[in-house]
N, C-alpha and C positions, 0 to 999 in steps of 0.2 A: 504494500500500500504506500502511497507515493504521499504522504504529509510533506507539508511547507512550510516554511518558515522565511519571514521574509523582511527588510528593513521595512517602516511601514511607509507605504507611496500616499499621495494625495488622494484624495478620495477616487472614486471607479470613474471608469473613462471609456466613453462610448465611439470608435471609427466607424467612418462610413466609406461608403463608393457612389458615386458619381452615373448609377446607370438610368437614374431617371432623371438626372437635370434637364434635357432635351421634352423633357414630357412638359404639357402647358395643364397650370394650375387648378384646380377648381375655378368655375367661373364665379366671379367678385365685382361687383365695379366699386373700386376704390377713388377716394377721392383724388381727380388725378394734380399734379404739380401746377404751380402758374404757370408759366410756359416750357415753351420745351429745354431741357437741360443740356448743356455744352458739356463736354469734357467727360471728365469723372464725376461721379457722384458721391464720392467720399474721399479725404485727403488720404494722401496715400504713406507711408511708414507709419499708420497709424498704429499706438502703443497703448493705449487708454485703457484705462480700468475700467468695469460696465458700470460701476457706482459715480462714475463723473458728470451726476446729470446734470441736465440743462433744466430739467424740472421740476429742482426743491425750491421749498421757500427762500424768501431774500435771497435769490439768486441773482447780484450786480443790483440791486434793488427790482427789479423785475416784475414781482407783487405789491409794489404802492400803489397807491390810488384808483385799484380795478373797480373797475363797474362793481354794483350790488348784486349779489346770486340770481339769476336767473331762476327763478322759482320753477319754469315751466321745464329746466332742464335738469333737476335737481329728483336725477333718478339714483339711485344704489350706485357706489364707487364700480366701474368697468363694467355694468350690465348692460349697455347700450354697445349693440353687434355692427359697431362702426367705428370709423377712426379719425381722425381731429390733426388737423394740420396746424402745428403754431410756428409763426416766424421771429425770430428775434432781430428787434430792430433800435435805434438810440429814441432814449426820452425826450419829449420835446421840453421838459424844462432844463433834463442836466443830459449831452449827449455822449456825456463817458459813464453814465451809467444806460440798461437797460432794462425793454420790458417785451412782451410777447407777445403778438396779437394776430390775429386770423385768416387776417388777409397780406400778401405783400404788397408794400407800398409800389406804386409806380416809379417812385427814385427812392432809391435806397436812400437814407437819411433825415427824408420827409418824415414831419409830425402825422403821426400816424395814435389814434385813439388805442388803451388797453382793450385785448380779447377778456374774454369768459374766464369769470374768476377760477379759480383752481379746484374746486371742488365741481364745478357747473362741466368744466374738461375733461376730468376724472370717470366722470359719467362713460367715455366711452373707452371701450375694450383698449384701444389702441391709442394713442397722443405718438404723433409724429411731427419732430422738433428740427425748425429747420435754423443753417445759419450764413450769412454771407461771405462769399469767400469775393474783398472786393477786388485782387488782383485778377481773377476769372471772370468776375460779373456774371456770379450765378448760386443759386442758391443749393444747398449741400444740405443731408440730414445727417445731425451731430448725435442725435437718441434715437431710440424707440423708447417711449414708455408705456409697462404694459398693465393697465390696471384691472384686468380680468382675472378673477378669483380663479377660473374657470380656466386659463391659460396659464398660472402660475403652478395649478395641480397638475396638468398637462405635461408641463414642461419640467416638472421635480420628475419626471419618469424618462422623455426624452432625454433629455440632458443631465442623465446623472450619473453624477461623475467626472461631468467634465471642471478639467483643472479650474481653479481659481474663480469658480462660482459656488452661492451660499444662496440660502434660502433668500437673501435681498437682492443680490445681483440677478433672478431670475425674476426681477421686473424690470429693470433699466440694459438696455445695450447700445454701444457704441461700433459705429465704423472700426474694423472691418465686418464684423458680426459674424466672428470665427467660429461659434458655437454651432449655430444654424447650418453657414457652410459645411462643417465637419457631420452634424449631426441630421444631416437630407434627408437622405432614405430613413432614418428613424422617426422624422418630424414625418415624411409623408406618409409611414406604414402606419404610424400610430394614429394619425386622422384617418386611414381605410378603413380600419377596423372597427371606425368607430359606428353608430346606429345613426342612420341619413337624419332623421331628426332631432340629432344630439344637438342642445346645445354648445355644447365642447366643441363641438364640430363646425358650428359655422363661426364661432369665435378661432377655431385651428384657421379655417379657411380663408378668411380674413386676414390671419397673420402672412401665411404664406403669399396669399396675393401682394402683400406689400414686399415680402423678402426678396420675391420673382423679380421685381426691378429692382433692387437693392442689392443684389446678390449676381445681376445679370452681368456686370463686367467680370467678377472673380470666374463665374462658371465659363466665359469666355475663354479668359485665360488660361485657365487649366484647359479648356480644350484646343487653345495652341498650344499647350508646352505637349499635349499627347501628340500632335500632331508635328511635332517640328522638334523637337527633344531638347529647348533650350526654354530658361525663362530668367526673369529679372529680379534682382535683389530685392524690389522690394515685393515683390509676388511669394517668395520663396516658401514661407509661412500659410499660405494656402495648400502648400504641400504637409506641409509637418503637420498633421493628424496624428492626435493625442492615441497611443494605443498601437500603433502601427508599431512596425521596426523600420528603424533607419540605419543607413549603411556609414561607416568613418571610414577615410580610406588609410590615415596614416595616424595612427597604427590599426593596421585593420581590423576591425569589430563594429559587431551587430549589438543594436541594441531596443528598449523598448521606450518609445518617445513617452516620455511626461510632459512636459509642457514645454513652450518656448517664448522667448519675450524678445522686442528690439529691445538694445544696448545702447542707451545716446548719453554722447562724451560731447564736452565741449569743443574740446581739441584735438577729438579722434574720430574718426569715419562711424558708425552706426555698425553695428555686427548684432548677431543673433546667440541669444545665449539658449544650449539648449539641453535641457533635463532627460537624462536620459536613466532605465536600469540595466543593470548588469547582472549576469551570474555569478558569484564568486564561493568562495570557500575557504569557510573559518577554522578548520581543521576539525570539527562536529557535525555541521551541518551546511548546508547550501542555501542559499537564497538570496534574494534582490536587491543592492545595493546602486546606490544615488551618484550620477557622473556628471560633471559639466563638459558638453562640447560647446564648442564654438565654431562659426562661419560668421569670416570676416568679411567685410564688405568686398563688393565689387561693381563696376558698372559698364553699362549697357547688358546684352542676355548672355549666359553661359549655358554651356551644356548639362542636362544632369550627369550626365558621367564625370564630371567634371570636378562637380560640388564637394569641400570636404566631408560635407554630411548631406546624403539626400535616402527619399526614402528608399527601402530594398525594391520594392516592386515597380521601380520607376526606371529598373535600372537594364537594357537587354541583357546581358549576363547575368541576371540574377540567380539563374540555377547554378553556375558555376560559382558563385561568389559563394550560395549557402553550402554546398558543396566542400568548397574549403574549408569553410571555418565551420563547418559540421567536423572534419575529420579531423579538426585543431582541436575540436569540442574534446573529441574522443581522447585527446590526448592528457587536455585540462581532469578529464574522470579517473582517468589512467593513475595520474600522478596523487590524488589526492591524498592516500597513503602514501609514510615518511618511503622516499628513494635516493637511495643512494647510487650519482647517476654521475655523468660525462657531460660538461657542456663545451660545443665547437660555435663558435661566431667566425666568420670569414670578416663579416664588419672592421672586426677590432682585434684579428689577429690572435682569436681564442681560442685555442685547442684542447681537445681534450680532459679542461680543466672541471675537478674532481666537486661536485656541490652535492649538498643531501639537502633536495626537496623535502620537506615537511613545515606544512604552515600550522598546523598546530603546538609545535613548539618553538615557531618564528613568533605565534599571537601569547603563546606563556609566558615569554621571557621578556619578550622585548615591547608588545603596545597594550597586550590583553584583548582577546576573541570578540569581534562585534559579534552582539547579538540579535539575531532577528526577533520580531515579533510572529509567536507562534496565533498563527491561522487559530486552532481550536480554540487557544487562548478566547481571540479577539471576540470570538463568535460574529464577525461583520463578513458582510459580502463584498468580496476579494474585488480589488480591480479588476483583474483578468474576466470575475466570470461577469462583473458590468458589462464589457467591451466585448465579449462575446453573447453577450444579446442579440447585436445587431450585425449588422455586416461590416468585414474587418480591410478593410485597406481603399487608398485609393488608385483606380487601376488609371496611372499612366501610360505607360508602354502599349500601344495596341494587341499586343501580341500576349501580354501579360494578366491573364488573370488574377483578383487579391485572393493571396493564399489563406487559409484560415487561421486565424491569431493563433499563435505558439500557448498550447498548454503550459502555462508557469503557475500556478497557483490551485494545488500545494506542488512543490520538487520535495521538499526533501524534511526528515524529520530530525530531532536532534537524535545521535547516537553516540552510543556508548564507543571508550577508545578501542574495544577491544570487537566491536561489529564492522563489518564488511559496510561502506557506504551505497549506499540504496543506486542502483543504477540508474544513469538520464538517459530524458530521451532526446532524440536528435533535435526537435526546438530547444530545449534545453541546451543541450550540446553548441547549437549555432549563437546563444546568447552571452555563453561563456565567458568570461576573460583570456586574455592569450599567452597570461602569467604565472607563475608560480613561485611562494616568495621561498628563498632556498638558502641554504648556509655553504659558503665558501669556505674551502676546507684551510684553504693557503692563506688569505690574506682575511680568517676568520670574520666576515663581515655575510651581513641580512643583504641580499639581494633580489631582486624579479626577474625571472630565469624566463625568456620565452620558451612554451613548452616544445616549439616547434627547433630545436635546437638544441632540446637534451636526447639524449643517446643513451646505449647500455655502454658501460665502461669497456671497455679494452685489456682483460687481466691478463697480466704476466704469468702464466701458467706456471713455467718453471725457474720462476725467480728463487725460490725458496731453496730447489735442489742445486741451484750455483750458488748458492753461499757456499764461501770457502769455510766450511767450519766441521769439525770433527763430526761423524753421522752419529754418535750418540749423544751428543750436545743435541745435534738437529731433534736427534727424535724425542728427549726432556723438554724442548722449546714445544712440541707440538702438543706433547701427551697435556701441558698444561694449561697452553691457552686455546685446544679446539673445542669449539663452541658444541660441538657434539658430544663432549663429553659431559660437560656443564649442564645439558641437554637429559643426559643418562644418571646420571650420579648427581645425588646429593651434596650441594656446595656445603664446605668443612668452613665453620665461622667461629665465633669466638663465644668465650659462655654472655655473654651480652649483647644480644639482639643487634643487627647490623653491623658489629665492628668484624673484620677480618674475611668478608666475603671476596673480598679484590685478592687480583695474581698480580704483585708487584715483581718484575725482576729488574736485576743491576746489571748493567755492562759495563766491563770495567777493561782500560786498555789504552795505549799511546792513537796519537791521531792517524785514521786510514784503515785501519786495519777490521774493518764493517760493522763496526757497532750501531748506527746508524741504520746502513743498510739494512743488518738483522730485524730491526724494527721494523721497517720498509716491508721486506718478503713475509714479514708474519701477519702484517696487514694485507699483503696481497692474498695468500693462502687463506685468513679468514673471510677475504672477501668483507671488511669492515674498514670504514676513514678510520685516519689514521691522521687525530690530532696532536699535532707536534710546538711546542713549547720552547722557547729558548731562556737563558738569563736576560738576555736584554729586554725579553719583553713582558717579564716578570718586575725588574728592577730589581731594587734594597731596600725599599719602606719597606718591613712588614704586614699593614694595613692596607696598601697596595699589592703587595704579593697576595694576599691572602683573598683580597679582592679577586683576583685574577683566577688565582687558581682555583677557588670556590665556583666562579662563571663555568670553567672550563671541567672542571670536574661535573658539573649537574648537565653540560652538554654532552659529554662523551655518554655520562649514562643514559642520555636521551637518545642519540643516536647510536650505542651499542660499540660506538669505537674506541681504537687503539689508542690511549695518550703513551706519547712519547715525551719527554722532558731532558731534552740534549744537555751538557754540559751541566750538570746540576750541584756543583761540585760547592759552590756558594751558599747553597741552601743545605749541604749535610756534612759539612765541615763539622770536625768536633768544637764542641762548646768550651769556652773557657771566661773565666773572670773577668777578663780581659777587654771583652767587644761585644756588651748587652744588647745593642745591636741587632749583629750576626746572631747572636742567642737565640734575638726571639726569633728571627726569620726561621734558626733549625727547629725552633718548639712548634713555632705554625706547623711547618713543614711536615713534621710528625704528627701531629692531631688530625689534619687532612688527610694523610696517607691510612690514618687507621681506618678511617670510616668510606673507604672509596670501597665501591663492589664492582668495578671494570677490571679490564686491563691496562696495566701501566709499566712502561718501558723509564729505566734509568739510564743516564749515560755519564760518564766520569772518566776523566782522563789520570785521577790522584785517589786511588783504591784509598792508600796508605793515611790519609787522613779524613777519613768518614765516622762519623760521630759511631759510637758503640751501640748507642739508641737504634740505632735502623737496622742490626744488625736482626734482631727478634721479627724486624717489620719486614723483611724482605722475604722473598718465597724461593728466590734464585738467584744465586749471584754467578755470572760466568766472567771467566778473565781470557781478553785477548791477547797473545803474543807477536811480535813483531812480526809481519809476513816473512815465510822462507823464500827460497826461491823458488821450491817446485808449488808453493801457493801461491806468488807473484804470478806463475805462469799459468796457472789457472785463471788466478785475477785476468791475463792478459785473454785467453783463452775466450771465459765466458762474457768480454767487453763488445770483442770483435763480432762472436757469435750472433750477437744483436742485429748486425748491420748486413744488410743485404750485399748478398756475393760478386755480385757482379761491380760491388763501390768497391772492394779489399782483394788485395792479393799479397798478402803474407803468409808463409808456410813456417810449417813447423821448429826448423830451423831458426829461422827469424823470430820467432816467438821465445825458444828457448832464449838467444843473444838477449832480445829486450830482458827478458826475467832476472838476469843477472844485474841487473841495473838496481840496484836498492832504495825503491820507489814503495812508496806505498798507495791503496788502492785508493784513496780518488784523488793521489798526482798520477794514477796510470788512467783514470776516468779521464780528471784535465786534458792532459797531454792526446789522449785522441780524441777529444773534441775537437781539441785547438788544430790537430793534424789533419781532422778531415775538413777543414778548412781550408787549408791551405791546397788539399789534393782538388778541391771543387773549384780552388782559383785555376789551377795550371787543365782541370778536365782530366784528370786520373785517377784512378782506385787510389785508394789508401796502401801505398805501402813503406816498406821499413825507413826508406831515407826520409818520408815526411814527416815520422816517427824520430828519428834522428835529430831532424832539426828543431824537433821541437823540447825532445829530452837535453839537449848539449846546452839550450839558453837556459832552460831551467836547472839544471847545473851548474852553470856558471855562477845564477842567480843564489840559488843556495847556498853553495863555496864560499862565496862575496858576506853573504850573510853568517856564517862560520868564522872567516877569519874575524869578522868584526865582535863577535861575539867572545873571541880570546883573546882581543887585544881590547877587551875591558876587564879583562881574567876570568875567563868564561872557558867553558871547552866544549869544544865540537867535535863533529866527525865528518873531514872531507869526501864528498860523494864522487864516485868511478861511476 
C-alpha cells in the first residue's frame, strides 16, 4: 500500500485543457461595452492580487456624495441574473480623486454625475469595473465583482484549490483572470450538469458570457503558441497551469507546478518566479518538497523548446524527455539505501572517486530529516486528488495529448531503518530529484552526487594477495576483521555493555614498507570505505581531537567502515609529568578507543614509545621489517602487474637489477609513476632506463640529504 507523506503544498489545484474554448457560450446578451475596444482588453504583465478591488468602500473617495438608494432596485445582494457596468472617472469637485458611474463620459475627464449607490449595484450577480487606460484611449476592465451567493458556492467547487484564493478572493478578480483561464473545462462541465432551470445556472451562464470576451485574447494566444511553437514573455503564464508538470532544462527535472507570480525589480527586467514540487528522500520516507525556478525575462517570442521552464506537454519530445528522467527516477529509488558507490564526472575530471550515498545519515548528523506531513494525519483532500477531478494538462503541441496527472498522493509511508522502501512508480520516478546527498570518503565532506554518475566500484580483487606480507600474518589479518565471521560468531566484548566490541590492530614499522597499504587491501577485501585519519587533521587541542574523532568514529559505525589512523604516534606516546598536554590527548585517545565496535587500523612508525595503556587495548599488533630484496622484487613485480602490457617491457632480469636498489615501497610506487611519464613523453613502454633515470635523481636526492644530515652529527646510510 502506497501511503504518502508529503511537505504540505497550498491548498488543491484544479488543471485544465483547452478543448472546448472554440465552442460558443451559452446564449446571454450581456450588456455590451461603449464602443468598440482597441487593442487589448487588459494591461498586460499583469500581477495583481484578486482582493485589489476597484469596488470597496472609500475607494480614492469614490462613495461620496452618491445618489440616495434607489429603492426600486434594492433587491437581495447578487440576486438580480445581470450584470452592471461601472466606469471610473475624476470628480468634478477634486479630479485627483475619484468616483464610479454608469455611463462613460463622452471625454474622458468630463463632470460626469455619481452611479447607483453601492448597495443599489450589488443587486446584480455580476458588477463589471471599468478603467481608462489614457495612453490607448480606451477603456479596460480592472475587476469582476461577483456578488452572487449562488456563484460564490459554485465556484468554492470549480476553483478549489487553486493557488492563492480564499473564500474572499472568490468574489473579486483581476486581469488576467488566470483562475477561469486554467479552470474552463471545469467552469463549463460544472454548469452542464447543472438542471436547465437552475438558478446556479443562469447566474454560471452569465459569468461565462462575460469571460468569453474577456478571456478571448489569452485563448487566442495559446492557440498561436499551438500552432507556431513560440510565444511571448508576457503570455508565458497562461501556460503555467497550476497542477501540470513543467519541464527545467538545466538541471534537468520535472516537476509539479504550484503557483507562479511576475517578479518586478526596479532595476531589473521582470522574470517569473515559479513554485514548483519535487520528489525527494529523507532517508525514511518520500515525498513533496517546495523548489523555486525561475524564467528570466526575454523579448519578442521564443520557442517553447527553448524556455528554461515550460510545460512537459508542450514540448514534441516529451516522450523522450519522461523517458529519461523516468530511468534517472529509477536510479534516485535504486540509491535510497546507504551505497557505497564510485562516482566519474568527465565535467571536472572525476574518477572513480569513492562516496557512500546514504541521506539518512547525511539528514542525522549534519541538518536533521525534513519531515513531511502524513496524508492520514491531515485527514484533508490531497492536492493531487483536487486536480485530478478535472482534466489534467494543457495540450499545446498538436500532436500531444494531456497525459493524466502523475499519481503522487500518497508515495510513500514513513518506514522503519531496517524495511525495504516501498517501491515508485514511474510518475513518481519522472518527478524525482537527480541527487543524492553522499559522503566523500577523501576529502570527508556532504555532497549531491548526481545519481546518473554513480557506478559500482571497480575492486581490486587481488590486492590483498600482493601484499608483501608473510601468509600467516595475511591469514590472522583476515580471520579477524571478515565480516563473515562477525556474521557467525558471537562478538567477544567486555563484562560492560558496549566497551570492547571493536578489532583494533597496530602496525608498526619504518616508512614504505605497507603499512598503509595493509589497510588499503583489507578494505578492498571487505569491500567496506575505508576512513582514513591523519595527525594533521586531528591537531593537539584535545577538545578538538576528541571533536574529530568522536565525528569520525559514529561515521565509520554508520557506514560499516574501515578507520585507518596513519601516523598516530602523537596521540599514544607514553604519558609522562612532563606534557599535561600530550597526557590528555593519550587519555582521550584511550577512552575512545575503548568504546569503538568497528574496525580500526593503527599506524606508527616509533613501536618503542607507545604508552603501556594501549597495550591491553589493542587486538593485534604486527611489526614490519625493512623490505628484503626478494620483497622489493615482488614490490617491483606486483607495481608493474597493474599496468597494461602493451605500456611495459621489462623482464625479469631487469626486475631482479631494480630490486637491489634499497628503495622502499612507495619510493618504488613514486619512481614508476614518475617513469611512466616520462615513457608517454618520448611514446614508449615503460622500461628499465626510464626507471633509471628516475631512481639515479632520486639518489642523488637522498645522498645530498644524508650527507647533510652528518655534517650536523647525524648519521646516515649512502644509497647504491
Amino acid at each position: 500500500m502506497n501511503d504518502f507523506s508529503y511537505m504540505p503544498p497550498p491548498p488543491p489545484v484544479v488543471p485544465f485543457h483547452l478543448a472546448h474554448l472554440t465552442q460558443p457560450c451559452m446564449p446571454y446578451s450581456a450588456p455590451p461595452p461603449p464602443r468598440p475596444r482597441k487593442g487589448r482588453a487588459r494591461p498586460r504583465h499583469s500581477d495583481r492580487n484578486d482582493n485589489n478591488s476597484d469596488s470597496g468602500d472609500g475607494f480614492m473617495g469614490d462613495e461620496d456624495n452618491l445618489h440616495h438608494e434607489d429603492l426600486e432596485e434594492a433587491v437581495l445582494k447578487g440576486e438580480r441574473c445581470d450584470s452592471k457596468d461601472m466606469y471610473r472617472v475624476p470628480r468634478a469637485d477634486d479630479p485627483d480623486k475619484f468616483h464610479w458611474v454608469e455611463e462613460p463620459p463622452l471625454q474622458y475627464g468630463s463632470t460626469t454625475e455619481p452611479g447607483k449607490t453601492k448597495k443599489a449595484r450589488e443587486a446584480f450577480a455580476v458588477n463589471v469595473y471599468r478603467r481608462y487606460n489614457e495612453s490607448k484611449e480606451e477603456w479596460y476592465v480592472s475587476e469582476l465583482r461577483l456578488n452572487s451567493t449562488l456563484l460564490h458556492t459554485a465556484l468554492e467547487t470549480v476553483l478549489e484549490g487553486y493557488p492563492g484564493l480564499t473564500q474572499h478572493e472568490l468574489k473579486s478578480f483581476s486581469p488576467p483572470f488566470l483562475p477561469f483561464l486554467h479552470r474552463w473545462d471545469a467552469l463549463q462541465q460544472f454548469t452542464d450538469e447543472l438542471d436547465a432551470e437552475s438558478e446556479t445556472k443562469q447566474h454560471l451562464l452569465l459569468l461565462q458570457q462575460i469571460l468569453v470576451e474577456l478571456l478571448k485574447e489569452s485563448f487566442d494566444t495559446i492557440k498561436d503558441t499551438t500552432n507556431t511553437g513560440h510565444i511571448a514573455f508576457e503570455d508565458v503564464q497562461l501556460l503555467y497551469v497550476p497542477g501540470t508538470i513543467v519541464f527545467r532544462q538545466a538541471p534537468m527535472s520535472a516537476a509539479i507546478l504550484r503557483k507562479c507570480h511576475v517578479k518586478r525589480e526596479v532595476d531589473a527586467p521582470d522574470s517569473y518566479e515559479i513554485f514548483v514540487d519535487v520528489v525527494e528522500w529523507n532517508g525514511r520516507s518520500c515525498g513533496l518538497v517546495t523548489q523555486l525556478w525561475k524564467l528570466d525575462f526575454y523579448y519578442g517570442l521564443r520557442a517553447l523548446t527553448a524556455l528554461s521552464v515550460a510545460p512537459l506537454n508542450s514540448l514534441p519530445d516529451e516522450q523522450a524527455i519522461r523517458t529519461t528522467l523516468t530511468e534517472r527516477g529509477r536510479l534516485f529509488e535504486k540509491y535510497r539505501s546507504q551505497s557505497f558507490l564510485a562516482f566519474t564526472s568527465q565535467y571536472d575530471d572525476r574518477i572513480n572517486e569513492r562516496v557512500i550515498v546514504d541521506a539518512k545519515t547525511y539528514y542525522k548528523f549534519d541538518k536533521g530529516a525534513p519531515k513531511y506531513a502524513s496524508l492520514a494525519e491531515t485527514g484533508q483532500l490531497t492536492w493531487a486528488q483536487s486536480m485530478n477531478r478535472h482534466s489534467a494538462g494543457v495540450p499545446i503541441h498538436p500532436s500531444m495529448m494531456p497525459p493524466p496527472h502523475p499519481s503522487i498522493a500518497p508515495i510513500f509511508p514513513e518506514i522503519c531503518v531496517d524495511e525495504e522502501p516501498v517501491p515508485m512508480t514511474d510518475e513518481q520516478c519522472l518527478l524525482a530529484i537527480g541527487t543524492m546527498p553522499g559522503f566523500h570518503i577523501d576529502n570527508k565532506k556532504w555532497e549531491d552526487f548526481d545519481v546518473t554518475k554513480l557506478h559500482e566500484i571497480p575492486w581490486s580483487e587481488r590486492a590483498f594477495e600482493n601484499l608483501v606480507l608473510e601468509q600467516t600474518e595475511k591469514d590472522l589479518i583476515l580471520a579477524l576483521v571478515d565480516r563473515d565471521q562477525y556474521k557467525t560468531t558471537k562478538p567477544f566484548d567486555d563484562f560492560i555493555a558496549g566497551k570492547g566490541e571493536g578489532m583494533i590492530m597496530l602496525l608498526c614499522g619504518p616508512p614504505g614498507v605497507g603499512k598503509t597499504l595493509t589497510a588499503e587491501t583489507v578494505s578492498e577485501h571487505l569491500r567496506r570505505p575505508l576512513y582514513r585519519l591523519g595527525a594533521s587533521e586531528l591537531g593537539s587541542d584535545p577538545r578538538v581531537v576528541e571533536a574529530v574523532l568522536h565525528r569520525a568514529l559514529k561515521l565509520c559505525a554508520e557506514f560499516g567502515a574501515v578507520l585507518l589512523i596513519d601516523e598516530a604516534d602523537v596521540f599514544m606516546g607514553a604519558r609522562s609529568s612532563f606534557n599535561l598536554i600530550r597526557d590528555e590527548l593519550v587519555a582521550t585517545f584511550l577512552r575512545l578507543l575503548e568504546y569503538y565496535s568497528g574496525i580500526m587500523i593503527l599506524t606508527t612508525n616509533r613501536m618503542s614509545n607507545i604508552d603501556p595503556a594501549f597495550e591491553s587495548r589493542i587486538d593485534i599488533t604486527l611489526t614490519y621489517e625493512s623490505l628484503s630484496e626478494t620483497d622489493r622484487k615482488q614490490v617491483w613485480r606486483n607495481f608493474i602487474a597493474t599496468m597494461d602490457p602493451k605500456e611495459v617491457n621489462i623482464d625479469e632480469y631487469e626486475l631482479s637489477k631494480l630490486a637491489k636498489r634499497d628503495f622502499n615501497g612507495r619510493q618504488i610506487k613514486s619512481a614508476i609513476k614518475t617513469a611512466r611519464i616520462l615513457a608517454a613523453k618520448k611514446n614508449e613502454p615503460l622500461n628499465a632506463r626510464h626507471l633509471a633515470v628516475v631512481l639515479n635523481l632520486r639518489r642523488k636526492a637522498m645522498n645530498t640529504m644524508v650527507e647533510k644530515t652528518e655534517n650536523f652529527g647525524g648519521t646516515g646510510r649512502v644509497l647504491t
